[in-house]
N, CA, C and O atoms as a Maestro MAE file, in Angstrom:
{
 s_m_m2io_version
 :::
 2.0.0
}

f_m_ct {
 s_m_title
 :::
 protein
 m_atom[312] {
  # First column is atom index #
  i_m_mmod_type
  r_m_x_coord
  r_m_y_coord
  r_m_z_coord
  i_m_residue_number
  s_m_chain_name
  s_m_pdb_residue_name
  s_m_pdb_atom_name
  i_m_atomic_number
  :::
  1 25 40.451 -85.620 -97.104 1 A "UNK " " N  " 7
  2 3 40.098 -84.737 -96.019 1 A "UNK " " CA " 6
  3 2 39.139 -85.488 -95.088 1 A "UNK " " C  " 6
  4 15 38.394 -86.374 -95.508 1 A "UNK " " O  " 8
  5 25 39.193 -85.051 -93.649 2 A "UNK " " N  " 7
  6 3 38.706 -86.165 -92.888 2 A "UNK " " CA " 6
  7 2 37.785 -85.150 -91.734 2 A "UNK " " C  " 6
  8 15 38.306 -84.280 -91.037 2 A "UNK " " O  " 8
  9 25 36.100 -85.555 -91.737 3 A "UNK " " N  " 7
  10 3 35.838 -85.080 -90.800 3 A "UNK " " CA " 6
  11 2 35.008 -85.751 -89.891 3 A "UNK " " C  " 6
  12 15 33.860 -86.090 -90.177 3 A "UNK " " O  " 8
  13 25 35.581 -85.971 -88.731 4 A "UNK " " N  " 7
  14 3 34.463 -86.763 -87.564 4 A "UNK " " CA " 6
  15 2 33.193 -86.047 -86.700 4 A "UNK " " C  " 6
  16 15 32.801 -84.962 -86.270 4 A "UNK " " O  " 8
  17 25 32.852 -87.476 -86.773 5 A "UNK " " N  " 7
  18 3 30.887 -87.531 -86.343 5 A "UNK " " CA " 6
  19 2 31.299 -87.819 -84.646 5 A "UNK " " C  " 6
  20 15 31.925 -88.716 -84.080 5 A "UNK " " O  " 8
  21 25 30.708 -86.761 -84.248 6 A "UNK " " N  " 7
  22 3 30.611 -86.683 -82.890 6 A "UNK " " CA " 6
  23 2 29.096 -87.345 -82.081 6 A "UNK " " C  " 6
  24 15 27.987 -87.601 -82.549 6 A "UNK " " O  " 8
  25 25 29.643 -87.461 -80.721 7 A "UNK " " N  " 7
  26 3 28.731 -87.926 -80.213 7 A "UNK " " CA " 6
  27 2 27.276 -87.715 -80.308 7 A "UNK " " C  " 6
  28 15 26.366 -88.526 -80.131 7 A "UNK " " O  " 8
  29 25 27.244 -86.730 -80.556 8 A "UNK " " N  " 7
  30 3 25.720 -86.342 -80.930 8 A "UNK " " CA " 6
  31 2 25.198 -86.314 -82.430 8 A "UNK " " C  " 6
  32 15 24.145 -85.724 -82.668 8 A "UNK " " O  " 8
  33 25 25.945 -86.970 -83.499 9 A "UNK " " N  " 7
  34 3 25.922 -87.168 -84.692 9 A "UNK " " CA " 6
  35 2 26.449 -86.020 -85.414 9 A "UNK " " C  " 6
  36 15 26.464 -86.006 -86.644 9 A "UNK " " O  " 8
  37 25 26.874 -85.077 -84.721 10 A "UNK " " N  " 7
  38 3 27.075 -83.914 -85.856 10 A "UNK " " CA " 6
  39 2 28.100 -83.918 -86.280 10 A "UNK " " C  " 6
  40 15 28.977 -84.689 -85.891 10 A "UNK " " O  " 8
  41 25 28.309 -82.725 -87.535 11 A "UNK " " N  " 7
  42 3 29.489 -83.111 -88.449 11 A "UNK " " CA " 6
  43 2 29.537 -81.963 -88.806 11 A "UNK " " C  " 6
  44 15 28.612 -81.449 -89.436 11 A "UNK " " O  " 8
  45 25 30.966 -81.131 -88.373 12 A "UNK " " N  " 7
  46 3 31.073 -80.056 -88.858 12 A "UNK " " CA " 6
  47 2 32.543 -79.881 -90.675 12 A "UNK " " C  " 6
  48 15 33.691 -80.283 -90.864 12 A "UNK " " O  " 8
  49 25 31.769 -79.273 -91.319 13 A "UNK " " N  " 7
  50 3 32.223 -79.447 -92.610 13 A "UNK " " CA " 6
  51 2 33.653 -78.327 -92.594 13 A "UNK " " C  " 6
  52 15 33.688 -77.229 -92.039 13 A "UNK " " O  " 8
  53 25 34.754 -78.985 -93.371 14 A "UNK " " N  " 7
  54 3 36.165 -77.934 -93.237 14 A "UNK " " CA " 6
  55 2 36.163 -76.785 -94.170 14 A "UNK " " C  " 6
  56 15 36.250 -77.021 -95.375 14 A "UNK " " O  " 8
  57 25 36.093 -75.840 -93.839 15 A "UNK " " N  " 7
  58 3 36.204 -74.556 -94.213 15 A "UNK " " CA " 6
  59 2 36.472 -74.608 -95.926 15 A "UNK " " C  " 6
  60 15 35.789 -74.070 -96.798 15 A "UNK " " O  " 8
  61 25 37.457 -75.276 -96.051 16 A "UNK " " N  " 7
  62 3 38.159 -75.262 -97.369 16 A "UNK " " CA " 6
  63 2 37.087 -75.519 -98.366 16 A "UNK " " C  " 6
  64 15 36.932 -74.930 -99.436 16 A "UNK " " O  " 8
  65 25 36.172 -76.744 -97.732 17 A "UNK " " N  " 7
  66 3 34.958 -76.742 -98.678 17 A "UNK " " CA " 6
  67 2 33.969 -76.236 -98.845 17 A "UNK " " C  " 6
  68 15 33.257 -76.371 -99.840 17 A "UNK " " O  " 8
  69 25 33.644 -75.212 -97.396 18 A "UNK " " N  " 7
  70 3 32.476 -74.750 -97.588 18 A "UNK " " CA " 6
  71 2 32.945 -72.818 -98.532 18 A "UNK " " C  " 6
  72 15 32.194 -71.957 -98.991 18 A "UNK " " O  " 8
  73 25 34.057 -72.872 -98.461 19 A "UNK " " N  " 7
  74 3 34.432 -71.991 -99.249 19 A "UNK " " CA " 6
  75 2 34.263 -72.187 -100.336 19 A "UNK " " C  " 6
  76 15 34.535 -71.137 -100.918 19 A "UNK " " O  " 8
  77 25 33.940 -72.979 -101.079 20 A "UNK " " N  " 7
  78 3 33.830 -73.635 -102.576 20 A "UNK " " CA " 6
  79 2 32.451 -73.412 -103.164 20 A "UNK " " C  " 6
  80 15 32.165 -73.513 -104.357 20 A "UNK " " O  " 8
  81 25 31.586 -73.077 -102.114 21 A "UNK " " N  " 7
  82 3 30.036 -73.375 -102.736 21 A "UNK " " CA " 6
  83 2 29.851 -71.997 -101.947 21 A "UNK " " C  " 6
  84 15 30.659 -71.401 -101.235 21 A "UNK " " O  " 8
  85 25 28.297 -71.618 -102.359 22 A "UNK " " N  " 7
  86 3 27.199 -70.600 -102.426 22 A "UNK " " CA " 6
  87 2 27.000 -70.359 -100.373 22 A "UNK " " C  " 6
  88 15 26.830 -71.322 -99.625 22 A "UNK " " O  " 8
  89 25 27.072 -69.111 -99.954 23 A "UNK " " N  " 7
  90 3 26.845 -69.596 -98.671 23 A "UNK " " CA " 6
  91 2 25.697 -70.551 -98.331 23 A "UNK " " C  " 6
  92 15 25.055 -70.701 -99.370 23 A "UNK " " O  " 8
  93 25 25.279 -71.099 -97.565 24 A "UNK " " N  " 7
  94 3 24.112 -71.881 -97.322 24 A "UNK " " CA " 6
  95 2 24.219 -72.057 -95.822 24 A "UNK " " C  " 6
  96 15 25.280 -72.074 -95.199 24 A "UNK " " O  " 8
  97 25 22.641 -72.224 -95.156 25 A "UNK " " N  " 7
  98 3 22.678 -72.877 -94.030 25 A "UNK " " CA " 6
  99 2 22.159 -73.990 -94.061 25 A "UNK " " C  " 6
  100 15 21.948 -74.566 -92.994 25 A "UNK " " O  " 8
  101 25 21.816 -74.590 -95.285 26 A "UNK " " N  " 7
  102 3 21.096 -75.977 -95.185 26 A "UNK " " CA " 6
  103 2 21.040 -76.865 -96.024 26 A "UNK " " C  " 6
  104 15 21.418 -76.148 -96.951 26 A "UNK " " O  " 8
  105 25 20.849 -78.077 -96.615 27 A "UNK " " N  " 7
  106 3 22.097 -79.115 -96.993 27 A "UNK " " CA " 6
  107 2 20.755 -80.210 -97.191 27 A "UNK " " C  " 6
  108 15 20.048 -80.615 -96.267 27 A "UNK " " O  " 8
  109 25 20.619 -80.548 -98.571 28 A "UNK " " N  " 7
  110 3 19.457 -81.696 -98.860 28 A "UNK " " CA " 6
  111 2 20.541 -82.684 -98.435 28 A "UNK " " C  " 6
  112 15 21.747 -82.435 -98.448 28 A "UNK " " O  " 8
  113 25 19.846 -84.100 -97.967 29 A "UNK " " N  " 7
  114 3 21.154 -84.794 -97.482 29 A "UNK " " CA " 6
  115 2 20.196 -86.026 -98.181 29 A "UNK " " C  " 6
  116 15 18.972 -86.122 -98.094 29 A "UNK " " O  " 8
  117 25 21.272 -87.069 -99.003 30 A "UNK " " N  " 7
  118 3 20.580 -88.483 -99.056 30 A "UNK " " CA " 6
  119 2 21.761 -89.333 -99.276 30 A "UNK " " C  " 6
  120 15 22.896 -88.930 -99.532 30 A "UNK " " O  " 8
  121 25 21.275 -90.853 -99.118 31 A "UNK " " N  " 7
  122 3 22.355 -91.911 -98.987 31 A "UNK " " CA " 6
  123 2 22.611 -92.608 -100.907 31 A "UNK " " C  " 6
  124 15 21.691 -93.029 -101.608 31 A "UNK " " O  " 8
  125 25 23.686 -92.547 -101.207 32 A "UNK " " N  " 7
  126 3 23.634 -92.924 -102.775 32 A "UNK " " CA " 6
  127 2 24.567 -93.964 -102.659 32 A "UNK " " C  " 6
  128 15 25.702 -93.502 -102.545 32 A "UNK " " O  " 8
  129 25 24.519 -95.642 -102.637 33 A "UNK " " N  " 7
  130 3 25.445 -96.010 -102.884 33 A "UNK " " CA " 6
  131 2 26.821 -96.465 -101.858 33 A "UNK " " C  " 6
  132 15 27.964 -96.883 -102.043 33 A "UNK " " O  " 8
  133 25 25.797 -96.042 -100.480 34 A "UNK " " N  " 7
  134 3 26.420 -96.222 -99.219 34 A "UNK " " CA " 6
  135 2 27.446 -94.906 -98.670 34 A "UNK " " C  " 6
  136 15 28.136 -94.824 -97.653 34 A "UNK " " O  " 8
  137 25 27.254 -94.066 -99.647 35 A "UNK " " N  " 7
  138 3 27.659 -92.536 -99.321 35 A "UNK " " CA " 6
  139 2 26.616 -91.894 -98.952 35 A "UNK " " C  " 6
  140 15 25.492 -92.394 -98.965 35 A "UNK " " O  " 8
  141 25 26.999 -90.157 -98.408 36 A "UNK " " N  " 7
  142 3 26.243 -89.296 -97.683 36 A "UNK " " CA " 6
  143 2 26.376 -88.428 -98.794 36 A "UNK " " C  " 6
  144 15 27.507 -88.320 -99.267 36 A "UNK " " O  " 8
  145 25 25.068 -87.524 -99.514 37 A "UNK " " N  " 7
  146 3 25.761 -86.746 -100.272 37 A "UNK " " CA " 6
  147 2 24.857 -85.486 -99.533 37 A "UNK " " C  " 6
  148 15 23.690 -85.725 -99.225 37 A "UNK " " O  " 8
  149 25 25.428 -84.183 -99.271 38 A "UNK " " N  " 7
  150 3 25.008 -83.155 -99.070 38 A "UNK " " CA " 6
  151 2 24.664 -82.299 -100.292 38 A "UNK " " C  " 6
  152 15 25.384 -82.638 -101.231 38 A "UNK " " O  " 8
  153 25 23.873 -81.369 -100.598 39 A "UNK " " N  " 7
  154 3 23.299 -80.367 -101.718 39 A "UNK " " CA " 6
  155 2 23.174 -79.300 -100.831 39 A "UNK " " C  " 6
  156 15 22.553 -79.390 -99.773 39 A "UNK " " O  " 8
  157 25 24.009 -77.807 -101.407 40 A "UNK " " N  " 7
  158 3 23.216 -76.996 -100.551 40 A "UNK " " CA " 6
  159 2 21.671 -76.709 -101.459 40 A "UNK " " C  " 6
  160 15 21.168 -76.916 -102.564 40 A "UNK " " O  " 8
  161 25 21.387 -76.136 -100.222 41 A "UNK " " N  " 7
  162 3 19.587 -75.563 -100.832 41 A "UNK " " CA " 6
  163 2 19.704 -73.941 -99.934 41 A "UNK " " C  " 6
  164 15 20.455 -73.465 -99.083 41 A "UNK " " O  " 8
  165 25 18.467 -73.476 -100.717 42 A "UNK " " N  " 7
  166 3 18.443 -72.146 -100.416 42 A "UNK " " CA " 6
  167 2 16.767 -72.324 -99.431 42 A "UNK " " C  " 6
  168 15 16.027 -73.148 -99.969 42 A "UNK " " O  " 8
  169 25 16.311 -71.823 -98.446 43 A "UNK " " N  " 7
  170 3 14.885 -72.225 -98.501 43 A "UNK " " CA " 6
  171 2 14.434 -70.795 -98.264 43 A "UNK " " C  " 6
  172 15 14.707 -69.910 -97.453 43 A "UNK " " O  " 8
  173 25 13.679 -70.932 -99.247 44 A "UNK " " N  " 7
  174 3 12.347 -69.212 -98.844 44 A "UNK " " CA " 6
  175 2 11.762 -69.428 -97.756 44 A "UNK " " C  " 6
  176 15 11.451 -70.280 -96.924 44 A "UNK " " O  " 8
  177 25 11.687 -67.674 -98.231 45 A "UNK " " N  " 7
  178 3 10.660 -67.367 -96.500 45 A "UNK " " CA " 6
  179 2 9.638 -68.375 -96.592 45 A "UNK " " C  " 6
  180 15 9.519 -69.326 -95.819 45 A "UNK " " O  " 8
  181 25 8.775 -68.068 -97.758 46 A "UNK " " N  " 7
  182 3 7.197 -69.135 -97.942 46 A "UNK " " CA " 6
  183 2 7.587 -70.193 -97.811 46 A "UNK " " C  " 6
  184 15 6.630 -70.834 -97.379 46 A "UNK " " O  " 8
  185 25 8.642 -70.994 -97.936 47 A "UNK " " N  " 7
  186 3 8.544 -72.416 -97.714 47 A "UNK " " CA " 6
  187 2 8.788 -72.578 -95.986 47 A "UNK " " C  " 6
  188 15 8.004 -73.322 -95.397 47 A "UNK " " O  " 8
  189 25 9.689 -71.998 -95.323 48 A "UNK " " N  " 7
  190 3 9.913 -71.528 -93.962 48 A "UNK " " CA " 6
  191 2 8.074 -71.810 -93.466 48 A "UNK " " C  " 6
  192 15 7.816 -72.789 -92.766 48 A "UNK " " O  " 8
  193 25 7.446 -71.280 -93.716 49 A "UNK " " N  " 7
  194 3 5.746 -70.607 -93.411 49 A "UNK " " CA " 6
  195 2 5.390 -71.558 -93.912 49 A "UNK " " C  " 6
  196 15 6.211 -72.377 -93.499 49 A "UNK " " O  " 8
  197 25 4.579 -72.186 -94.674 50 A "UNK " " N  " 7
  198 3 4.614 -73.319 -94.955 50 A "UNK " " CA " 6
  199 2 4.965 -74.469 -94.142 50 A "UNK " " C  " 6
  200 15 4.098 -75.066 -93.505 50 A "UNK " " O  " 8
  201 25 6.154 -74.805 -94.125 51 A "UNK " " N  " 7
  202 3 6.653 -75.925 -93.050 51 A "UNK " " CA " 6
  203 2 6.501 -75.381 -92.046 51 A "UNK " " C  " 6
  204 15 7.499 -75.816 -91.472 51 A "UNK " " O  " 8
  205 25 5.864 -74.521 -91.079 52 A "UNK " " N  " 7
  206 3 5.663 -74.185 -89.911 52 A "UNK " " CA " 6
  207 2 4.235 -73.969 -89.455 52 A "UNK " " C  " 6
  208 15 3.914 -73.691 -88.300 52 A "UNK " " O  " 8
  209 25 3.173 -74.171 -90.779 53 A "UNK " " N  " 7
  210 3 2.136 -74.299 -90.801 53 A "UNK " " CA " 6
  211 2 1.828 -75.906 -90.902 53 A "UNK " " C  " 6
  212 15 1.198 -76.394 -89.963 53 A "UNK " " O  " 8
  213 25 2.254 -76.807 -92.037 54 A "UNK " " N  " 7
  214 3 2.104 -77.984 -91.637 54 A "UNK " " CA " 6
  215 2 2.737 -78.773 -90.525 54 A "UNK " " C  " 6
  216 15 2.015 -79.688 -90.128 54 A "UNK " " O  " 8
  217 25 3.514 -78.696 -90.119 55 A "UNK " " N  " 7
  218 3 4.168 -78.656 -87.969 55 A "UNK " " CA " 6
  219 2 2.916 -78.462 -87.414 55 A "UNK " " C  " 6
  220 15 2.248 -79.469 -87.180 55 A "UNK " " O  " 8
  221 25 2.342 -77.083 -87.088 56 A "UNK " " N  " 7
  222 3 1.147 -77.357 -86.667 56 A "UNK " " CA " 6
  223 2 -0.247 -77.553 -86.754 56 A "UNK " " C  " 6
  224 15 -1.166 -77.165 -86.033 56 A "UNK " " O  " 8
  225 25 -0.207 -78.507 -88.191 57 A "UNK " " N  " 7
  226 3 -1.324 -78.712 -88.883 57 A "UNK " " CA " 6
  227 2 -2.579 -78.367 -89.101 57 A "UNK " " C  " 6
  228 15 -3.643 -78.984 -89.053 57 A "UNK " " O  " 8
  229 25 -2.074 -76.523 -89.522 58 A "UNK " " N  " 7
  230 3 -2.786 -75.731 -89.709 58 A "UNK " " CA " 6
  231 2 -3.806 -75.711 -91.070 58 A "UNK " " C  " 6
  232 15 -3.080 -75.838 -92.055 58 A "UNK " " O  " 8
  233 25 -5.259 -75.594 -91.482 59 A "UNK " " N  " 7
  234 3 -5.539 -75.717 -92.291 59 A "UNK " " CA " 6
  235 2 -5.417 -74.622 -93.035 59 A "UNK " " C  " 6
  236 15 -4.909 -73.638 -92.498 59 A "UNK " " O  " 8
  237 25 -5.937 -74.524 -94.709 60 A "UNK " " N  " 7
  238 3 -6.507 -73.350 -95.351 60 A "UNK " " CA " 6
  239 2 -7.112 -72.657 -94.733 60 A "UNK " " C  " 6
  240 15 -6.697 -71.561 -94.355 60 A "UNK " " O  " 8
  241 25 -8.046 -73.044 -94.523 61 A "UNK " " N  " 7
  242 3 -9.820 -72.608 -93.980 61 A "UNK " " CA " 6
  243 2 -9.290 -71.809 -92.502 61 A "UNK " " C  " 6
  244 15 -9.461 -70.615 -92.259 61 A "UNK " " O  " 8
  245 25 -8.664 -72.735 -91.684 62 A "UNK " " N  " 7
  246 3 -7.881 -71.973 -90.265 62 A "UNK " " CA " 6
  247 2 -7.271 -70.998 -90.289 62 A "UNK " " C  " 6
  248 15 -7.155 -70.424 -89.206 62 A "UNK " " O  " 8
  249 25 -6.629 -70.389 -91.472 63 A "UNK " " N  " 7
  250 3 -5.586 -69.548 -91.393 63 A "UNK " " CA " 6
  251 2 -6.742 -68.463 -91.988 63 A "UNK " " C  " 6
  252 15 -6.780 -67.343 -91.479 63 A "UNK " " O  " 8
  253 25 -7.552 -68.764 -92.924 64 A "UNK " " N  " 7
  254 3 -8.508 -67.966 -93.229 64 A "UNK " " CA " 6
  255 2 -9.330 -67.104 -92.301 64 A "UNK " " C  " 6
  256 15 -9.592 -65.902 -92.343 64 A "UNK " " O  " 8
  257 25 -9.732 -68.256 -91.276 65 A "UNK " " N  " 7
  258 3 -10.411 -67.843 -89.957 65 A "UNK " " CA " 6
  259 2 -9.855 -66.717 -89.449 65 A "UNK " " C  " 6
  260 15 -10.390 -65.630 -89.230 65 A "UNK " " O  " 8
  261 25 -8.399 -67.172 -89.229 66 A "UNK " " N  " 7
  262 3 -7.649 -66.664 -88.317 66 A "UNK " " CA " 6
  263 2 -7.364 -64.643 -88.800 66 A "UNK " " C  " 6
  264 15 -7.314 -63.593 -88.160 66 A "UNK " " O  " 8
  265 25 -7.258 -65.015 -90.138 67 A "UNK " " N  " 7
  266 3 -6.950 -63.486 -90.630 67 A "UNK " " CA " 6
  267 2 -8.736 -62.573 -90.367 67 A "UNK " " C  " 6
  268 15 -9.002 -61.499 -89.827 67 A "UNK " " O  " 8
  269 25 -9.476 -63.442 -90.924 68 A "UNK " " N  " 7
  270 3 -10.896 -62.701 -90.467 68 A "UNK " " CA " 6
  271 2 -11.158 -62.264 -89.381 68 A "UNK " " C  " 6
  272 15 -11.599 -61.119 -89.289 68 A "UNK " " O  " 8
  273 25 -10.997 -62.905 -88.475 69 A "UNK " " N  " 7
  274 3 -10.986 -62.554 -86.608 69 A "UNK " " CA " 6
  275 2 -9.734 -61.798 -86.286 69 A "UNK " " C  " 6
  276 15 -9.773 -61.571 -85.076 69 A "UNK " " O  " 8
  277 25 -8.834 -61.392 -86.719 70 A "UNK " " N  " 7
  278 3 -7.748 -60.819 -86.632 70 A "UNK " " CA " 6
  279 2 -8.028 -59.245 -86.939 70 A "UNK " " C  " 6
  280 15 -7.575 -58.306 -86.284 70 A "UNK " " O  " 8
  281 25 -8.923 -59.162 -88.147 71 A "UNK " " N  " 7
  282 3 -9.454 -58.198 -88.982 71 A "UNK " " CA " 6
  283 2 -10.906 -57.563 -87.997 71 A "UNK " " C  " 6
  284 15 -11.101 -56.366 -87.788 71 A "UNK " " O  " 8
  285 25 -11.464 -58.274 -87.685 72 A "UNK " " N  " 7
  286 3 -12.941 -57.751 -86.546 72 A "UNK " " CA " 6
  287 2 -12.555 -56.424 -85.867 72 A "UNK " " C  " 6
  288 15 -11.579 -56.335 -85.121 72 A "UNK " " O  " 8
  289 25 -13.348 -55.429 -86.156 73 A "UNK " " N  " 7
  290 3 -13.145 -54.432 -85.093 73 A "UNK " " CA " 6
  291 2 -13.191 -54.658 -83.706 73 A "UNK " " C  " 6
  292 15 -14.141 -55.384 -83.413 73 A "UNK " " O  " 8
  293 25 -12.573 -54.334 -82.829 74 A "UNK " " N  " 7
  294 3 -12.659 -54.612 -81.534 74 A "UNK " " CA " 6
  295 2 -13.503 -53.067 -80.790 74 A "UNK " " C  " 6
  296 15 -13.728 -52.016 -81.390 74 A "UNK " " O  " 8
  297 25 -13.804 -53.367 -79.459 75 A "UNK " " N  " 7
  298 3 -14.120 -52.070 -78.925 75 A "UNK " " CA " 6
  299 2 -13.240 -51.720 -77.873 75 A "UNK " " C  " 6
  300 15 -13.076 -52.598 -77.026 75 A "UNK " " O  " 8
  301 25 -12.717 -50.798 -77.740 76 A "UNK " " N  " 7
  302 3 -11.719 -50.327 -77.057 76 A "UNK " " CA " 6
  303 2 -11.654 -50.524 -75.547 76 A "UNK " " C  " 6
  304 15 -12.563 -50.032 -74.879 76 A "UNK " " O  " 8
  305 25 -10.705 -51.172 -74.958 77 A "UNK " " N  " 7
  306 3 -10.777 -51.815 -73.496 77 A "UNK " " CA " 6
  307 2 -10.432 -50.252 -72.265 77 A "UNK " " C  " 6
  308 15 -9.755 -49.224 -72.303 77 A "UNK " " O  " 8
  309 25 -10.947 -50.620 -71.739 78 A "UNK " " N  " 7
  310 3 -10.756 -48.884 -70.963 78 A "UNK " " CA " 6
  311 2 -10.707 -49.337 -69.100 78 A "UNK " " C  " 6
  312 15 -10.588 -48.452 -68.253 78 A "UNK " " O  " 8
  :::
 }
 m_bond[311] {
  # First column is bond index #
  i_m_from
  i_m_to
  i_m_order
  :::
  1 1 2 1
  2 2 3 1
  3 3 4 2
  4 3 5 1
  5 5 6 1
  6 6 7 1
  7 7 8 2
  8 7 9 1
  9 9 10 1
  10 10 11 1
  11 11 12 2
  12 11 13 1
  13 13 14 1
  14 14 15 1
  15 15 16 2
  16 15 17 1
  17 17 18 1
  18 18 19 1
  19 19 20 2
  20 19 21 1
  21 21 22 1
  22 22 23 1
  23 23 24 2
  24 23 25 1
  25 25 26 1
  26 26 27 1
  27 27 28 2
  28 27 29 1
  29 29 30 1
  30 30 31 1
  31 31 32 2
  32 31 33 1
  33 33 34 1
  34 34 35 1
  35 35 36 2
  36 35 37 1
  37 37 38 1
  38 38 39 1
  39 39 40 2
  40 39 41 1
  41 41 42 1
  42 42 43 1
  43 43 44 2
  44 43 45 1
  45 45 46 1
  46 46 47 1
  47 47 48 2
  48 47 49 1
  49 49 50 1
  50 50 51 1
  51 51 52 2
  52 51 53 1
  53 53 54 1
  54 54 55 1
  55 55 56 2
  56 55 57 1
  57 57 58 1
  58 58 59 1
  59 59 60 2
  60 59 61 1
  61 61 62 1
  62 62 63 1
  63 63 64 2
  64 63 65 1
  65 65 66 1
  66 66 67 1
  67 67 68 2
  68 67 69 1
  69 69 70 1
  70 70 71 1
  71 71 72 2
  72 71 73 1
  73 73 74 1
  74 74 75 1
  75 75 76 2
  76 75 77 1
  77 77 78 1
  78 78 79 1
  79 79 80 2
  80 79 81 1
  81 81 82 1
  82 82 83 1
  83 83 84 2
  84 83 85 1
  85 85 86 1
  86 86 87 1
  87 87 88 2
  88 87 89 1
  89 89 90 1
  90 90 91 1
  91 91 92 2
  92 91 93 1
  93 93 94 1
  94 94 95 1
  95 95 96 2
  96 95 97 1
  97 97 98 1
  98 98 99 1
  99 99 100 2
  100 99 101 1
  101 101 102 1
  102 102 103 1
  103 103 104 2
  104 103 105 1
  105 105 106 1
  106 106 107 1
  107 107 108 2
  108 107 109 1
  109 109 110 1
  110 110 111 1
  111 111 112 2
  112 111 113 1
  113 113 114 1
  114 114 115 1
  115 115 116 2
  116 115 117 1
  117 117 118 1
  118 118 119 1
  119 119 120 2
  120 119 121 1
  121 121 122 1
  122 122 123 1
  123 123 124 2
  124 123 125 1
  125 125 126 1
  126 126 127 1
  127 127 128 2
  128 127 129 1
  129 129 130 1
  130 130 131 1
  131 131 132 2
  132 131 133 1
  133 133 134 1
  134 134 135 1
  135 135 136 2
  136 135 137 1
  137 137 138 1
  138 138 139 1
  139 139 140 2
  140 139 141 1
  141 141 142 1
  142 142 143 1
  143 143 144 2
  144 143 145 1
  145 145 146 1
  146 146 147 1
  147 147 148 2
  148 147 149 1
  149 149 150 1
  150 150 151 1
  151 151 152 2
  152 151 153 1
  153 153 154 1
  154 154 155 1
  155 155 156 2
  156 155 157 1
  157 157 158 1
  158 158 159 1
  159 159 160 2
  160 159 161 1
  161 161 162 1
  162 162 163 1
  163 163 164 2
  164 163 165 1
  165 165 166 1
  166 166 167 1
  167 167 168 2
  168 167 169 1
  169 169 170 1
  170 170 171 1
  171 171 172 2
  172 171 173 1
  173 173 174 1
  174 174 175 1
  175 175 176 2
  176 175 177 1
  177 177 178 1
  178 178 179 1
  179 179 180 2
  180 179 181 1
  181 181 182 1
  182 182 183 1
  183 183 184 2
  184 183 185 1
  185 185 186 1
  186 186 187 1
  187 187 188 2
  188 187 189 1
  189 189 190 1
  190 190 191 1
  191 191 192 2
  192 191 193 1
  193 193 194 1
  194 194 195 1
  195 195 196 2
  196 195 197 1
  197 197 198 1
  198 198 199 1
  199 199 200 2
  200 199 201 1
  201 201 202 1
  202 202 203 1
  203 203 204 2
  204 203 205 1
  205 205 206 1
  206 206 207 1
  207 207 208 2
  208 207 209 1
  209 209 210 1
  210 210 211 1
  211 211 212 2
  212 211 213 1
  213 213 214 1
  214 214 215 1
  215 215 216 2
  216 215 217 1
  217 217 218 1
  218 218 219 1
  219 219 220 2
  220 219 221 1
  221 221 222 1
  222 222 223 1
  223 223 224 2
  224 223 225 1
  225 225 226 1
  226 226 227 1
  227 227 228 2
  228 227 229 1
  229 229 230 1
  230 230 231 1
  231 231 232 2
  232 231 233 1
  233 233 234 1
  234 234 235 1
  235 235 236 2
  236 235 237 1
  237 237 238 1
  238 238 239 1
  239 239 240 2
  240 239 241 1
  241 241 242 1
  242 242 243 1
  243 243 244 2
  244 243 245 1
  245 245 246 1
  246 246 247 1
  247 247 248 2
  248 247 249 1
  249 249 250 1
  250 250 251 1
  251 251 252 2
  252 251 253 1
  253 253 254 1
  254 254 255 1
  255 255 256 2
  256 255 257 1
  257 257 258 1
  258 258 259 1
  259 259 260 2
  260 259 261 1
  261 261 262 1
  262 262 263 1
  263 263 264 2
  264 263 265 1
  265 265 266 1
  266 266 267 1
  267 267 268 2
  268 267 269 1
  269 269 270 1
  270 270 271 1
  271 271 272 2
  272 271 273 1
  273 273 274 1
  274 274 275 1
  275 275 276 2
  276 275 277 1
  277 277 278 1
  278 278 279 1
  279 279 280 2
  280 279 281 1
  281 281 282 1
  282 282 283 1
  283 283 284 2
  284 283 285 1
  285 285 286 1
  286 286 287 1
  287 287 288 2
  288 287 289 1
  289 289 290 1
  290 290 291 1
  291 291 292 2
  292 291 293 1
  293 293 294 1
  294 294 295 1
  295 295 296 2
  296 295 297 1
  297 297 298 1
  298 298 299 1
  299 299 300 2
  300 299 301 1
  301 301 302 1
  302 302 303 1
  303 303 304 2
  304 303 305 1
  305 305 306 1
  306 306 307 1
  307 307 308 2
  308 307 309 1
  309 309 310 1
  310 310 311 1
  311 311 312 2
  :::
 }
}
């Protein structure tokens, strides 16, 4: 079965196989041997949050902040 890498590197996978496995939208990918091997993976919400916290290299302590000042009573804007 044959599928081509398009100009923009992408590679869309043939039905027949992705019928075979677990749905997935996302695919550990590494080189073994001069092959491509795909894995699906499942990723949690928390890991989602997580990787979107280290992106913007958010600390502990920051996010801590952030819920405390979030939490402050405010006085009502009028």
């Amino acid at each position: 079965m044959l599928a081509k890498l398009t100009a923009k590197n992408q590679l869309t996978l043939p039905k027949s196989v992705t019928n075979k496995i677990a749905p997935t939208e996302y695919f550990d990918i590494k080189v073994e041997n001069g092959q491509i091997v795909l894995t699906p993976v499942k990723i949690q919400q928390s890991d989602a949050v997580r990787a979107k916290l280290a992106a913007l290299d958010l600390s502990e302590q920051d996010v801590i902040d952030a819920v405390a000042w979030a939490r402050e009573p405010r006085s009502q804007v009028q």
